[in-house]
C-alpha positions in Angstrom: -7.0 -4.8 17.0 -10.7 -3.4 15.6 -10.9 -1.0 13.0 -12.7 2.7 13.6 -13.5 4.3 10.5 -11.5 2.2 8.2 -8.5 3.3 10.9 -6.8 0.6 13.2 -7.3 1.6 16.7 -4.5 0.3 18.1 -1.4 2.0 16.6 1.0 0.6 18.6 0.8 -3.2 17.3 1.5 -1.8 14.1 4.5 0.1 15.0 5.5 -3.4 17.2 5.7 -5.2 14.1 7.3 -2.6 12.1 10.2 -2.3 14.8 10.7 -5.8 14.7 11.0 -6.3 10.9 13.3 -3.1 10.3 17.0 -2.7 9.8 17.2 0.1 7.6 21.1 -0.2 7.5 20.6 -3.4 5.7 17.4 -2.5 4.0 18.2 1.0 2.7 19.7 -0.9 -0.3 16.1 -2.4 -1.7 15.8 1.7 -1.7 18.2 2.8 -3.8 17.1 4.6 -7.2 17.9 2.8 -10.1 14.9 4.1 -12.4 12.2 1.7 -11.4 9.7 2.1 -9.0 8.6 -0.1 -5.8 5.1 -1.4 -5.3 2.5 -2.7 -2.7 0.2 -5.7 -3.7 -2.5 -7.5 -2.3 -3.4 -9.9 -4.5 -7.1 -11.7 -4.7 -9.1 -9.3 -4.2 -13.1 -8.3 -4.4 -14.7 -4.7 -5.3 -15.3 -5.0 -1.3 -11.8 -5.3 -0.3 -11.2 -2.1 -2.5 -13.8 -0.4 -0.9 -12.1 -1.5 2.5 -8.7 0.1 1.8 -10.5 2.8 -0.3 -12.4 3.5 2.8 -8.9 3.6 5.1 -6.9 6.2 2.4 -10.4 8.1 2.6 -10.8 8.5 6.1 -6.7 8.9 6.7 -4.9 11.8 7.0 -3.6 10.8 3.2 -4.7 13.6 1.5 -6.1 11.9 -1.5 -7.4 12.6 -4.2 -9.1 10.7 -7.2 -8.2 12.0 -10.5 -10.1 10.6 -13.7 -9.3 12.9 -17.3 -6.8 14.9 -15.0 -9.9 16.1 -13.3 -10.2 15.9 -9.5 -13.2 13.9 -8.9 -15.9 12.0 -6.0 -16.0 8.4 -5.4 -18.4 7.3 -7.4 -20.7 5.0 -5.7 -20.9 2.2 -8.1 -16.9 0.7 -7.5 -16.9 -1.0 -11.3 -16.9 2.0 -13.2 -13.3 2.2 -11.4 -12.1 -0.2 -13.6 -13.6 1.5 -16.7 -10.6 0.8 -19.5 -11.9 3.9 -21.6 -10.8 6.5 -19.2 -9.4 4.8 -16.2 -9.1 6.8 -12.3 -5.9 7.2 -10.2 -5.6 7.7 -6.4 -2.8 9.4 -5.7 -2.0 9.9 -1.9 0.8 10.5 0.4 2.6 8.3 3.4 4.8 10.4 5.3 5.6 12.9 2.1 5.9 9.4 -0.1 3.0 9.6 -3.1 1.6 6.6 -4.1 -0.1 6.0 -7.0 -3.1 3.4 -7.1 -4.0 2.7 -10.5 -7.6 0.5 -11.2 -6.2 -1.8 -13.7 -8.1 -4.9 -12.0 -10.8 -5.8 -9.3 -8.3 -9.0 -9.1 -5.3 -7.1 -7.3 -4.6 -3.8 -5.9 -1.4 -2.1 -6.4 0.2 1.0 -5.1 3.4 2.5 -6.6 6.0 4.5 -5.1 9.3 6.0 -5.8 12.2 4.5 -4.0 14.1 7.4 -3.7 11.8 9.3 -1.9 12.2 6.7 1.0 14.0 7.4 4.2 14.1 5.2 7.6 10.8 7.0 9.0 9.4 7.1 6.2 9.9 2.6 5.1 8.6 2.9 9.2 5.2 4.6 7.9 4.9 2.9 4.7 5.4 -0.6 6.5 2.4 0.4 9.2 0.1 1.6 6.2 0.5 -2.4 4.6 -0.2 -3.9 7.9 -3.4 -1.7 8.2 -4.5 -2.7 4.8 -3.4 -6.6 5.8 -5.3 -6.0 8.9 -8.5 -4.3 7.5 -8.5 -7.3 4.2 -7.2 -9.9 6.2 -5.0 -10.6 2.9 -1.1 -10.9 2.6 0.5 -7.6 1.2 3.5 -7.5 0.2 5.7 -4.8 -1.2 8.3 -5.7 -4.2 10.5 -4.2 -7.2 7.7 -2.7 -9.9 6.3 -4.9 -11.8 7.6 -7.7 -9.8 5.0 -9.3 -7.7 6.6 -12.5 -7.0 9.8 -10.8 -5.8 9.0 -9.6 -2.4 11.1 -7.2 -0.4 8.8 -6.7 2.5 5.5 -9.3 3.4 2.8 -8.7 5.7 0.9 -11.8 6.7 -2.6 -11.1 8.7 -3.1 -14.6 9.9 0.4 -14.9 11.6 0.2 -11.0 12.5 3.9 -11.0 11.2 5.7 -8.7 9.0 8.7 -9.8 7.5 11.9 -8.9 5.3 13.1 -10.4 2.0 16.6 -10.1 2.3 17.6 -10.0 -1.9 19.0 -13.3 -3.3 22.7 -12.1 -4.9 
């Protein structure tokens, strides 16, 4: 699988391995509203790997946009003023009509959030394909999980193994 422009080339392994890891009857449940939101980690992280997945929103059809002051602004070229605490930016971006929010809080870990009531069975399949291109691109575990809740994963991509899996919720 090579990457074109921050884009995976080869679609179809990513929709292979989404197929094999849904069951949205069983799944739909990790879904359900209950006031909290649902987010997608990658944890370790440089400024470079940023500017990898950066890159991928960027040049997807995401429409994104980078908002710093509620202002509408460029990229800036030097990543670390990003992570700026004064006056801190937010990509916002869309996955099959699902926004996602990716706050800068740390070069450390990168985090998108997402409301889990705006998730349907096509849309988990697109959401699941867009963490295996950023596991693909880092070549770094993401993993998708209640907010907040990093070590509680719902849904775990693992490069290396090429395998995404599901967290069924301990009861």
């Amino acid at each position: 699988m090579r990457h074109v422009g921050g884009r995976l080339k080869d679609r179809s392994v990513a929709h292979e391995r989404v197929a094999a890891a849904l069951d949205w009857k069983t799944q739909r449940r990790d879904f359900e509203p209950d006031g909290s939101l649902r987010d997608i980690y990658v944890r370790d992280t440089t400024v470079d790997d940023w500017k990898v997945v950066i890159a991928l929103i960027l040049d997807g059809n995401y429409q994104a946009r980078l908002v710093r002051s509620g202002a509408v602004v460029p990229v800036p070229d030097d990543f670390d003023t990003l992570f700026e605490a004064d006056d801190r930016h937010l990509l916002s971006f869309s996955i099959a009509e699902v926004v996602l929010d990716c706050h800068f809080f740390e070069t450390a870990a990168i985090e998108f959030s997402f409301a889990p009531n705006d998730v349907t069975e096509a849309r988990l399949q697109s959401l699941l394909a867009f963490m295996v291109d950023i596991g693909e691109a880092m070549r770094k575990p993401v993993n998708m999980t209640p907010e907040n809740c990093p070590d509680e994963t719902i849904f775990r991509y693992e490069p290396d193994e090429r395998q995404l899996s599901w967290n069924p919720p301990k009861v």
